[in-house]
PyMOL Python script that loads the backbone (N, CA, C, O; Angstrom):
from pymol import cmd

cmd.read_pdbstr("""\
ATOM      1  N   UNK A   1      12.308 -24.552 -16.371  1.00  0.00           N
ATOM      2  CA  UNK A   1      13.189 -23.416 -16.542  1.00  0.00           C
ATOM      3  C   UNK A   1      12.578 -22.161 -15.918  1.00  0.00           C
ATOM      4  O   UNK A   1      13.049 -21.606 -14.925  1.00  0.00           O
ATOM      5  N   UNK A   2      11.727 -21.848 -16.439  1.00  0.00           N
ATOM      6  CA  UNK A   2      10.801 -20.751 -15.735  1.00  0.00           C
ATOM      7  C   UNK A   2      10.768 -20.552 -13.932  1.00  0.00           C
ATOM      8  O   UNK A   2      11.221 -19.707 -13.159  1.00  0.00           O
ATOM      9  N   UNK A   3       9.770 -22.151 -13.745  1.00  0.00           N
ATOM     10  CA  UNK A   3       9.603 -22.413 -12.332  1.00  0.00           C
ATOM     11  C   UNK A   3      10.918 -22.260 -11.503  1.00  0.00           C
ATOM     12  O   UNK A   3      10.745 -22.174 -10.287  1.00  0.00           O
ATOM     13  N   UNK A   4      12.044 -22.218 -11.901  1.00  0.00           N
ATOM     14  CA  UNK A   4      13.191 -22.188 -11.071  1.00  0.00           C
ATOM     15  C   UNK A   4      13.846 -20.919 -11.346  1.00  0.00           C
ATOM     16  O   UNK A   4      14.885 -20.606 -10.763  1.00  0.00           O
ATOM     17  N   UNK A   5      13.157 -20.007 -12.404  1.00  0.00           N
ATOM     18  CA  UNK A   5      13.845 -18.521 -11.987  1.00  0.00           C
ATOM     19  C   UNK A   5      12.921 -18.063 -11.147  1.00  0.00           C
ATOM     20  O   UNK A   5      13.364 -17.372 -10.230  1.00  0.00           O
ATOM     21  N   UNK A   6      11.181 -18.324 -11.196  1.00  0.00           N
ATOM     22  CA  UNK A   6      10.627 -17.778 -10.254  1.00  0.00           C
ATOM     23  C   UNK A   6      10.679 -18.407  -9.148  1.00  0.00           C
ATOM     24  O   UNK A   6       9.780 -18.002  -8.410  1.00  0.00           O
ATOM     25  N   UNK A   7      11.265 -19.159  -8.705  1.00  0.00           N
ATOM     26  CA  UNK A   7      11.719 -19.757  -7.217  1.00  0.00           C
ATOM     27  C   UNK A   7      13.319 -18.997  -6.802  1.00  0.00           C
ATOM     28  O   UNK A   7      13.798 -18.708  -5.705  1.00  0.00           O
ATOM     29  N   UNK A   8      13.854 -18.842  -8.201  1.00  0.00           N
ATOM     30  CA  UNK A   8      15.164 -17.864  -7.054  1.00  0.00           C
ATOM     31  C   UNK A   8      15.000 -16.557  -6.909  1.00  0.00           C
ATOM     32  O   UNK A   8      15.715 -15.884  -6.166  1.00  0.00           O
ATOM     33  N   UNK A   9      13.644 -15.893  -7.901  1.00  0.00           N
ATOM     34  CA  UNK A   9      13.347 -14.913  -7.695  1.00  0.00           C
ATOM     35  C   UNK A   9      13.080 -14.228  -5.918  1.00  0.00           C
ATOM     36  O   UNK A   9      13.571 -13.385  -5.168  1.00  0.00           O
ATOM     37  N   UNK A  10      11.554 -15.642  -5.945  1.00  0.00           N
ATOM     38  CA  UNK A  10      10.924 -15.501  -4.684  1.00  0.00           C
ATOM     39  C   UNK A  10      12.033 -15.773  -3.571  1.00  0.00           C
ATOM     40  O   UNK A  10      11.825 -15.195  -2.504  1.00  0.00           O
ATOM     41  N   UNK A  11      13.138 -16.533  -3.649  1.00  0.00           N
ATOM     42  CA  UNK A  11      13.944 -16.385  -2.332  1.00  0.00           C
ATOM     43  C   UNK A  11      14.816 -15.808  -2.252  1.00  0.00           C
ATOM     44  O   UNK A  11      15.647 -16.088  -1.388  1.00  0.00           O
ATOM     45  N   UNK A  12      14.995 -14.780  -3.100  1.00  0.00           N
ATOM     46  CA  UNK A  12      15.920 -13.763  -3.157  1.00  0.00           C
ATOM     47  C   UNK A  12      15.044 -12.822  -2.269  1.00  0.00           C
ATOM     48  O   UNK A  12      15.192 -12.569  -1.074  1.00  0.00           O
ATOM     49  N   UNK A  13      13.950 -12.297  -3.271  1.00  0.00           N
ATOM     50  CA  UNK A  13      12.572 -11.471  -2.288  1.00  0.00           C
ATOM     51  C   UNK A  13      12.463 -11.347  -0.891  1.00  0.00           C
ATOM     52  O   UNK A  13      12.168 -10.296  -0.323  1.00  0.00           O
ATOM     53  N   UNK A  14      12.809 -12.910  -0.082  1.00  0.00           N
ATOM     54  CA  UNK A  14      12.218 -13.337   0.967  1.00  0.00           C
ATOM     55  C   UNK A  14      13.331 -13.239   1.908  1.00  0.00           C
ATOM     56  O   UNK A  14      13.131 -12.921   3.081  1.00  0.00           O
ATOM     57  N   UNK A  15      15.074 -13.626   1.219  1.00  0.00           N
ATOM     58  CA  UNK A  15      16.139 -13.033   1.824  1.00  0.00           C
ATOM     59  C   UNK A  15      16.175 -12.001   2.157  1.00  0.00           C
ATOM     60  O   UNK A  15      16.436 -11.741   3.331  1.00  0.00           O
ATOM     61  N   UNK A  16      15.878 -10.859   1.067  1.00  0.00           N
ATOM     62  CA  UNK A  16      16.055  -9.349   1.614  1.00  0.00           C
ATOM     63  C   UNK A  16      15.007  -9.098   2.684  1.00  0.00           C
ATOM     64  O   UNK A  16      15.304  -8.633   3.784  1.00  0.00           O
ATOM     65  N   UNK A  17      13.847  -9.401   2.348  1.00  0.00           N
ATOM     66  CA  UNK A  17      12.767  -8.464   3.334  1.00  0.00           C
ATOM     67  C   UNK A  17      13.205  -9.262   4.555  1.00  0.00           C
ATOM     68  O   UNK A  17      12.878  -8.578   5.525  1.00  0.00           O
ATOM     69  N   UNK A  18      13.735 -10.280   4.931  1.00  0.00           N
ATOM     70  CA  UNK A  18      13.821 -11.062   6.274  1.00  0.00           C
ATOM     71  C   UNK A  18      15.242 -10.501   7.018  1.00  0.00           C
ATOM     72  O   UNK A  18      15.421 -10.477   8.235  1.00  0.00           O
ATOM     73  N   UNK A  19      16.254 -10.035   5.930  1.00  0.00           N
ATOM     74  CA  UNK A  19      17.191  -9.270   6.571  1.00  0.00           C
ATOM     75  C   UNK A  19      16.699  -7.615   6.696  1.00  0.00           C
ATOM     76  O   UNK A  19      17.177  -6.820   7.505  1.00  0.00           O
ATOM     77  N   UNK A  20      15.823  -7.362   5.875  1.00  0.00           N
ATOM     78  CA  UNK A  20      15.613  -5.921   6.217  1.00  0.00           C
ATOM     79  C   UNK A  20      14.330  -5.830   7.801  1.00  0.00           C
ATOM     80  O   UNK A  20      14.048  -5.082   8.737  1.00  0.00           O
ATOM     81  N   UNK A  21      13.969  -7.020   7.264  1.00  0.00           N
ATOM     82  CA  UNK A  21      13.091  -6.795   9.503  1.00  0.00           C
ATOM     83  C   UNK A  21      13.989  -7.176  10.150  1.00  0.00           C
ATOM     84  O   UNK A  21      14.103  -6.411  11.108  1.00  0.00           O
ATOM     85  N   UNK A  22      14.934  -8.177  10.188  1.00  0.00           N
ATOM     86  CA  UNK A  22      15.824  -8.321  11.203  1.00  0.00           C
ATOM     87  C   UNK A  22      16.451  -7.167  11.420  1.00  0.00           C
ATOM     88  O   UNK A  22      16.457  -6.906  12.623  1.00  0.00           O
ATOM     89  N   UNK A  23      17.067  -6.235  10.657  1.00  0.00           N
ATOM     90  CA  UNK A  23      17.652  -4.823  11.152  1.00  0.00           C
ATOM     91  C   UNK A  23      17.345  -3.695  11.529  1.00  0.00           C
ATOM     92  O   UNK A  23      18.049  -2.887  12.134  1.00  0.00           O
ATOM     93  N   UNK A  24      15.941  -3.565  11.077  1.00  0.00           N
ATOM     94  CA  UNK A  24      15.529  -2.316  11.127  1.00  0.00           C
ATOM     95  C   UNK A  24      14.424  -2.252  12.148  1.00  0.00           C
ATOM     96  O   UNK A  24      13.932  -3.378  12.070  1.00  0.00           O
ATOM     97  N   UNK A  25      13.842  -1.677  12.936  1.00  0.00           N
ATOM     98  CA  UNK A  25      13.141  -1.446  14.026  1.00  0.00           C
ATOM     99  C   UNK A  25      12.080  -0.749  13.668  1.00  0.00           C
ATOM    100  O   UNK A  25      11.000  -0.956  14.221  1.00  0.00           O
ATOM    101  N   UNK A  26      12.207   0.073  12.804  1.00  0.00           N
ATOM    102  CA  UNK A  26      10.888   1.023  12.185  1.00  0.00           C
ATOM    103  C   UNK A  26      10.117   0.215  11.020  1.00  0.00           C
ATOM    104  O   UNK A  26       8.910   0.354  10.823  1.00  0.00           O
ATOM    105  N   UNK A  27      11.028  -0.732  10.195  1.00  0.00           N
ATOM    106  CA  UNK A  27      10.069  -1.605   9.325  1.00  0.00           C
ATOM    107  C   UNK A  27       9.550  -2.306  10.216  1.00  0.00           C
ATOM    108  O   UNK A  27       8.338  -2.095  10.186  1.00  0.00           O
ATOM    109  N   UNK A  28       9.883  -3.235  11.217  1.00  0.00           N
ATOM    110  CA  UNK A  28       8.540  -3.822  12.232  1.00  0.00           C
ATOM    111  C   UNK A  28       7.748  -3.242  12.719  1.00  0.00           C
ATOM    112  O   UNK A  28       6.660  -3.817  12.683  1.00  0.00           O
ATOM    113  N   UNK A  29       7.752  -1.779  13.469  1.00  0.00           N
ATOM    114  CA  UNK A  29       6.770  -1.538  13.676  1.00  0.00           C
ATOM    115  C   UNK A  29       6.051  -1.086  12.688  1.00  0.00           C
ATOM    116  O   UNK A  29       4.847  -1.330  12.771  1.00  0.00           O
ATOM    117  N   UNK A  30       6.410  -0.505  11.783  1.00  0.00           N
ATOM    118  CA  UNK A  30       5.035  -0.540  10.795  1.00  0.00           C
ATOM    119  C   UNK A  30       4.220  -1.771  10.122  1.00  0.00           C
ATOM    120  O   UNK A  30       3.065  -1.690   9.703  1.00  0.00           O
ATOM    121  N   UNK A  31       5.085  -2.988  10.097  1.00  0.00           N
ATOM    122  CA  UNK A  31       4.232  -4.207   9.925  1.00  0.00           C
ATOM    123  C   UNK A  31       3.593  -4.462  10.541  1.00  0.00           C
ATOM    124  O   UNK A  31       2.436  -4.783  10.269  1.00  0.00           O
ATOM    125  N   UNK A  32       4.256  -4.409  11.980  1.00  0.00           N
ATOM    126  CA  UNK A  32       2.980  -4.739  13.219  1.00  0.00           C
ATOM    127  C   UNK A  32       1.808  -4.286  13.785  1.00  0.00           C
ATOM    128  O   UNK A  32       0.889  -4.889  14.339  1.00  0.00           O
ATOM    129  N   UNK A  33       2.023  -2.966  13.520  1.00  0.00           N
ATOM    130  CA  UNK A  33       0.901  -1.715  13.407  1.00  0.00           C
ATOM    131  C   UNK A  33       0.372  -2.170  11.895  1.00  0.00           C
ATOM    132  O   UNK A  33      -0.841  -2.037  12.054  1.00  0.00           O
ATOM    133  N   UNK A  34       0.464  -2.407  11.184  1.00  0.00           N
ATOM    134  CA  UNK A  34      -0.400  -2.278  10.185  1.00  0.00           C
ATOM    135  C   UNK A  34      -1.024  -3.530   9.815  1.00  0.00           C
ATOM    136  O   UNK A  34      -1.803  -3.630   8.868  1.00  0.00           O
ATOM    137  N   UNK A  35      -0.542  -4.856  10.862  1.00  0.00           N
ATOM    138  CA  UNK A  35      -0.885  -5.979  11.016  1.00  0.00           C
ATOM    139  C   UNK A  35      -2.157  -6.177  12.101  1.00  0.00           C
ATOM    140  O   UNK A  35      -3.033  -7.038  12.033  1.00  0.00           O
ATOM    141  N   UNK A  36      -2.001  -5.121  13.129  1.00  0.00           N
ATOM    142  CA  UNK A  36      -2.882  -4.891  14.273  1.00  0.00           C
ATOM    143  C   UNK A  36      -3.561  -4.062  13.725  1.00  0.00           C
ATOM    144  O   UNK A  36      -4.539  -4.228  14.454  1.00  0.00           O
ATOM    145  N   UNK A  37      -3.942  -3.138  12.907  1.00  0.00           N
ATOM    146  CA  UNK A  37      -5.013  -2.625  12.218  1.00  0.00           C
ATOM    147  C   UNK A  37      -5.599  -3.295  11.281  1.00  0.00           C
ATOM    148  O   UNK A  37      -6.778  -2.974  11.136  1.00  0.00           O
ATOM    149  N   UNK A  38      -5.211  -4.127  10.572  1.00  0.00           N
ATOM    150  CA  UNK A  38      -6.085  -5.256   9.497  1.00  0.00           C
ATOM    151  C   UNK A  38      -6.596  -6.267  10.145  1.00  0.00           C
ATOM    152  O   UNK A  38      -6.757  -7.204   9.363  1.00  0.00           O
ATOM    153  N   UNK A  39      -6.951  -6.535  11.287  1.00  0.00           N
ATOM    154  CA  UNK A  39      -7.402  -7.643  12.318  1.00  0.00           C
ATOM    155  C   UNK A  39      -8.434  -6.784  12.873  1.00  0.00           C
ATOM    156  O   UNK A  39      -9.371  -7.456  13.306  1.00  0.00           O
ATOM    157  N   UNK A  40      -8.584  -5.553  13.007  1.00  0.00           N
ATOM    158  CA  UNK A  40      -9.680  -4.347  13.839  1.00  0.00           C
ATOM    159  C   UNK A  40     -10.669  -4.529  12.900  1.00  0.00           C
ATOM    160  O   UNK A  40     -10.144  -4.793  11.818  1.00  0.00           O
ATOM    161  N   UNK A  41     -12.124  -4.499  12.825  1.00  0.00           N
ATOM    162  CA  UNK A  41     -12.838  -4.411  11.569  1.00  0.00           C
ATOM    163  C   UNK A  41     -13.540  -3.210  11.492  1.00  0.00           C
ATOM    164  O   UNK A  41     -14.303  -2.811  10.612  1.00  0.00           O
ATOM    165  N   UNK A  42     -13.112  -2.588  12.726  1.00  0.00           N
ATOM    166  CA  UNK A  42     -13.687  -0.772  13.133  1.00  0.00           C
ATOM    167  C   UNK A  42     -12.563  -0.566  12.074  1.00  0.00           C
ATOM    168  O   UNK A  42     -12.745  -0.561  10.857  1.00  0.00           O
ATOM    169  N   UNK A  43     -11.722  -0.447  12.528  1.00  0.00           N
ATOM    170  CA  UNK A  43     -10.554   0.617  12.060  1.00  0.00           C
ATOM    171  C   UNK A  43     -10.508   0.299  10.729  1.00  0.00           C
ATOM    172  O   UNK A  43     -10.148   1.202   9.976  1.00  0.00           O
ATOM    173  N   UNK A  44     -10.876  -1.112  10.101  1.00  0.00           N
ATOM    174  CA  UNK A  44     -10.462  -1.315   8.464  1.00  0.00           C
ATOM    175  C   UNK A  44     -11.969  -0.335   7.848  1.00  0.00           C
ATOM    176  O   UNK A  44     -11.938   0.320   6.806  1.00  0.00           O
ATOM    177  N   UNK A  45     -12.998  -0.427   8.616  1.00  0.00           N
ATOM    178  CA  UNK A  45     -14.448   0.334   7.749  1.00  0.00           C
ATOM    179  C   UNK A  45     -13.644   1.871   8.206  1.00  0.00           C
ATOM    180  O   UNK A  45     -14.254   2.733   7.573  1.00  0.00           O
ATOM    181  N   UNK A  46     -12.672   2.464   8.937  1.00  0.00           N
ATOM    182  CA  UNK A  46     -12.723   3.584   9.081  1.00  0.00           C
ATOM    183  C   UNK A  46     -11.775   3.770   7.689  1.00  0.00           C
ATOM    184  O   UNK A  46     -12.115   4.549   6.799  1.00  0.00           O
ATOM    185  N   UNK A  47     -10.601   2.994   7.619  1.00  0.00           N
ATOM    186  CA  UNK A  47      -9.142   3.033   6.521  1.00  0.00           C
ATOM    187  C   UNK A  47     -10.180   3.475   5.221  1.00  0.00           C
ATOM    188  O   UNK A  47     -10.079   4.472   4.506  1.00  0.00           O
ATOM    189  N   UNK A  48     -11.420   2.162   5.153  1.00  0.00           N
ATOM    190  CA  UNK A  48     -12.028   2.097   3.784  1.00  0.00           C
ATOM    191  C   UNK A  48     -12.822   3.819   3.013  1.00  0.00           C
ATOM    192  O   UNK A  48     -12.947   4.399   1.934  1.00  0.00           O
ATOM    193  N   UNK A  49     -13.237   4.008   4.817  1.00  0.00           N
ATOM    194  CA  UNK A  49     -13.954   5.637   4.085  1.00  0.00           C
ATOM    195  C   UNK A  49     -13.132   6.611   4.131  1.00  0.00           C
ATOM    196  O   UNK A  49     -13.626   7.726   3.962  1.00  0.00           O
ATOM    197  N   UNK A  50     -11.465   6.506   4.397  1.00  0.00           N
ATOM    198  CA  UNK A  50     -10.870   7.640   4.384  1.00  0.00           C
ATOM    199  C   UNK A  50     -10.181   7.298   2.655  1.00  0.00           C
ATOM    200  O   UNK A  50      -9.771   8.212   1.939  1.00  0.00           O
ATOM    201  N   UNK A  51     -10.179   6.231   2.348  1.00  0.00           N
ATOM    202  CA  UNK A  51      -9.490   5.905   1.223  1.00  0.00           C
ATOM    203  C   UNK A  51     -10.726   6.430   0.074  1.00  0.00           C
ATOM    204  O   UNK A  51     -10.527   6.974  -1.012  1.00  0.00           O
ATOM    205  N   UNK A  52     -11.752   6.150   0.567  1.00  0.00           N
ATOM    206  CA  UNK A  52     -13.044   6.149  -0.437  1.00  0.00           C
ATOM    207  C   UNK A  52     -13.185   8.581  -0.383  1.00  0.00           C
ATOM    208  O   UNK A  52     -13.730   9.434  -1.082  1.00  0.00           O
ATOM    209  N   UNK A  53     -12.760   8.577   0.232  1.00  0.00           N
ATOM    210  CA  UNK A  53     -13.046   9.851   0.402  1.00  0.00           C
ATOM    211  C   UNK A  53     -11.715  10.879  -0.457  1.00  0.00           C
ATOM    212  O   UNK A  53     -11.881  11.972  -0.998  1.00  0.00           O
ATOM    213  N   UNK A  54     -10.484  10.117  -0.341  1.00  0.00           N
ATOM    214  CA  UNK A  54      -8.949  10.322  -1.039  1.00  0.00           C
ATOM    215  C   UNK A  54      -9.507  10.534  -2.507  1.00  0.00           C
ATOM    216  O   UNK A  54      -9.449  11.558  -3.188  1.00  0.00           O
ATOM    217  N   UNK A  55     -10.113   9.193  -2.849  1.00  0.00           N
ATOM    218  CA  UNK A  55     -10.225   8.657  -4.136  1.00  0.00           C
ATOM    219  C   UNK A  55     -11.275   9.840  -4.650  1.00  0.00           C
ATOM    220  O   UNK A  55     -10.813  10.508  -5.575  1.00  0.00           O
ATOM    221  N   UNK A  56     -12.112  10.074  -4.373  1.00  0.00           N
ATOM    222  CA  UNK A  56     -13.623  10.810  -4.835  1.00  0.00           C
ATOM    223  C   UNK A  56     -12.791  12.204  -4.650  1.00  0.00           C
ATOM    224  O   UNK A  56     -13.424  12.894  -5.449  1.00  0.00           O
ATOM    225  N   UNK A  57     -12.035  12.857  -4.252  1.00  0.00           N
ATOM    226  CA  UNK A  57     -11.527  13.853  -4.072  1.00  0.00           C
ATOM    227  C   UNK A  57     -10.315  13.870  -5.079  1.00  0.00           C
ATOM    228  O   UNK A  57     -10.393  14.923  -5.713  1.00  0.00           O
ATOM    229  N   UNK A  58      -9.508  13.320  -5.378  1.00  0.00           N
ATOM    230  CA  UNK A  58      -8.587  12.771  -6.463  1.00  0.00           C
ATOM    231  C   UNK A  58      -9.094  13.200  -7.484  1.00  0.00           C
ATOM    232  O   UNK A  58      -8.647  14.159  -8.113  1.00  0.00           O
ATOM    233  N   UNK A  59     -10.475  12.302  -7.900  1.00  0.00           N
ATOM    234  CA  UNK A  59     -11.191  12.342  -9.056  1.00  0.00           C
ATOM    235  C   UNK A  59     -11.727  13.669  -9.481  1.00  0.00           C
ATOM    236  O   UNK A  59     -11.876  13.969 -10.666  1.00  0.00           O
ATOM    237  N   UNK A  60     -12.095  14.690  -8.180  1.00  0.00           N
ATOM    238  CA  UNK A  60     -12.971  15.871  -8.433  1.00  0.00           C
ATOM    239  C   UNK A  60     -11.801  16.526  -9.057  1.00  0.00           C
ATOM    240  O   UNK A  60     -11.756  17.207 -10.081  1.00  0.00           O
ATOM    241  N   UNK A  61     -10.905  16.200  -8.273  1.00  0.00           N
ATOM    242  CA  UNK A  61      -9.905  17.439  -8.506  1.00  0.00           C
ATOM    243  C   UNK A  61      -8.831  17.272 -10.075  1.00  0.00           C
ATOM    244  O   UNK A  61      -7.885  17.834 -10.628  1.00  0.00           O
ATOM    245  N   UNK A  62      -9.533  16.384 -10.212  1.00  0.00           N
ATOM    246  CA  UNK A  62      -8.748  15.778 -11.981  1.00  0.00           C
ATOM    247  C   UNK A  62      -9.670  16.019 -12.775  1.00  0.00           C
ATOM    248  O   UNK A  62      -9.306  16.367 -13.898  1.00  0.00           O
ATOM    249  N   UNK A  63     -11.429  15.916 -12.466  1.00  0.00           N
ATOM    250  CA  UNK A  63     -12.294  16.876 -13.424  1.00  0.00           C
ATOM    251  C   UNK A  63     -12.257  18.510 -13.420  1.00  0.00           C
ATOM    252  O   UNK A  63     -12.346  19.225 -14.418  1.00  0.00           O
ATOM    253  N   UNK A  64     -12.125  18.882 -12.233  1.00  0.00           N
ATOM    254  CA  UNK A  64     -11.693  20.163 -12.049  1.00  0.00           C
ATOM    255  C   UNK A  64     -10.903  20.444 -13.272  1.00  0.00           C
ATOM    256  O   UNK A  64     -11.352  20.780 -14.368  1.00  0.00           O
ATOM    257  N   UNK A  65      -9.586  20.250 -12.912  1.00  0.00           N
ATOM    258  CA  UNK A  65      -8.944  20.452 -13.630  1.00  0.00           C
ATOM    259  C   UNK A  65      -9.180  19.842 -15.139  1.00  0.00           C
ATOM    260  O   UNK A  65      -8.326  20.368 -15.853  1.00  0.00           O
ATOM    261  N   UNK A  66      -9.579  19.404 -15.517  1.00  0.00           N
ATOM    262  CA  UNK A  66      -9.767  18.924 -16.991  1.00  0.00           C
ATOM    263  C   UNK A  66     -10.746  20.087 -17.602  1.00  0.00           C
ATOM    264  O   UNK A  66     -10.532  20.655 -18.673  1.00  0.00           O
ATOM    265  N   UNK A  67     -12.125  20.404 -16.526  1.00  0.00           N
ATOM    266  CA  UNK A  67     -13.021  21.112 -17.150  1.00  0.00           C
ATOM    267  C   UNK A  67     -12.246  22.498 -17.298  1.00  0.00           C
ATOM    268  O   UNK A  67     -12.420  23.030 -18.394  1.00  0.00           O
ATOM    269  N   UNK A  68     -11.631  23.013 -16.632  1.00  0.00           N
ATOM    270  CA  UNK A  68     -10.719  24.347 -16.547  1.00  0.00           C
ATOM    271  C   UNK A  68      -9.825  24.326 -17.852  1.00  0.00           C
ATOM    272  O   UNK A  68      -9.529  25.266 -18.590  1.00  0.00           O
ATOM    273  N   UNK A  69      -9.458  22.914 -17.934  1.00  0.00           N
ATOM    274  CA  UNK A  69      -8.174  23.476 -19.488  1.00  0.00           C
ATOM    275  C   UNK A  69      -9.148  23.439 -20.713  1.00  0.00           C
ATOM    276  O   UNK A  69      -8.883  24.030 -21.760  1.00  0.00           O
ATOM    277  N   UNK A  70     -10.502  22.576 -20.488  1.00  0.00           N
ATOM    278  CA  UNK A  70     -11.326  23.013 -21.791  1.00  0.00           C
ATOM    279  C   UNK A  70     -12.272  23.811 -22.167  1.00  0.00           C
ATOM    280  O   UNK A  70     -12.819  23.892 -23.266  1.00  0.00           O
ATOM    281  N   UNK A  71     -12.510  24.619 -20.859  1.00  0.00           N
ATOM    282  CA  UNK A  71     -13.248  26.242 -20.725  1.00  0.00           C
ATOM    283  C   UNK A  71     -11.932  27.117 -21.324  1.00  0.00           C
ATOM    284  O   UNK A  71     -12.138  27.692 -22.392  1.00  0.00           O
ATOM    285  N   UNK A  72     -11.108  27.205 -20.949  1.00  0.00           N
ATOM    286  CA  UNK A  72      -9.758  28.221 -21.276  1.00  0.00           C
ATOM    287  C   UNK A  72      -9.043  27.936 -22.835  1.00  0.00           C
ATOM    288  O   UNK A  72      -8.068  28.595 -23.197  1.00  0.00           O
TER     289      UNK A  72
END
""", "prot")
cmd.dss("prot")
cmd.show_as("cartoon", "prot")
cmd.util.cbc("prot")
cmd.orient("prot")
């Protein structure tokens, strides 16, 4: 019972996204570009320190702010 809602789930899933690349021109190229950048292993160590740099900056800026509402 289960196994066969998550099987019409998954080909429901697999209908849409296969009609949404067949139509659209900007969802392929961003798959393909973002398919040709996960194959680079330059460009994935570059993705990793801009993400690692997002994140640590995220964080400052959420202690920031935390230490500010409990000084005030």
């Amino acid at each position: 019972m289960i196994a066969e809602i998550i099987n019409s789930i998954e080909l429901s899933f697999w209908n849409l996204i296969i009609t949404l690349l067949t139509k659209s021109s900007l969802l392929r190229t961003i798959v393909r570009s973002t398919y040709l950048a996960s194959q680079d292993k330059g460009m994935m160590r570059k993705i990793a320190i801009v993400l690692l740099v997002f994140c640590v900056g995220f964080a400052s800026g959420l202690l920031i702010y935390s230490v500010t509402l409990l000084v005030m």
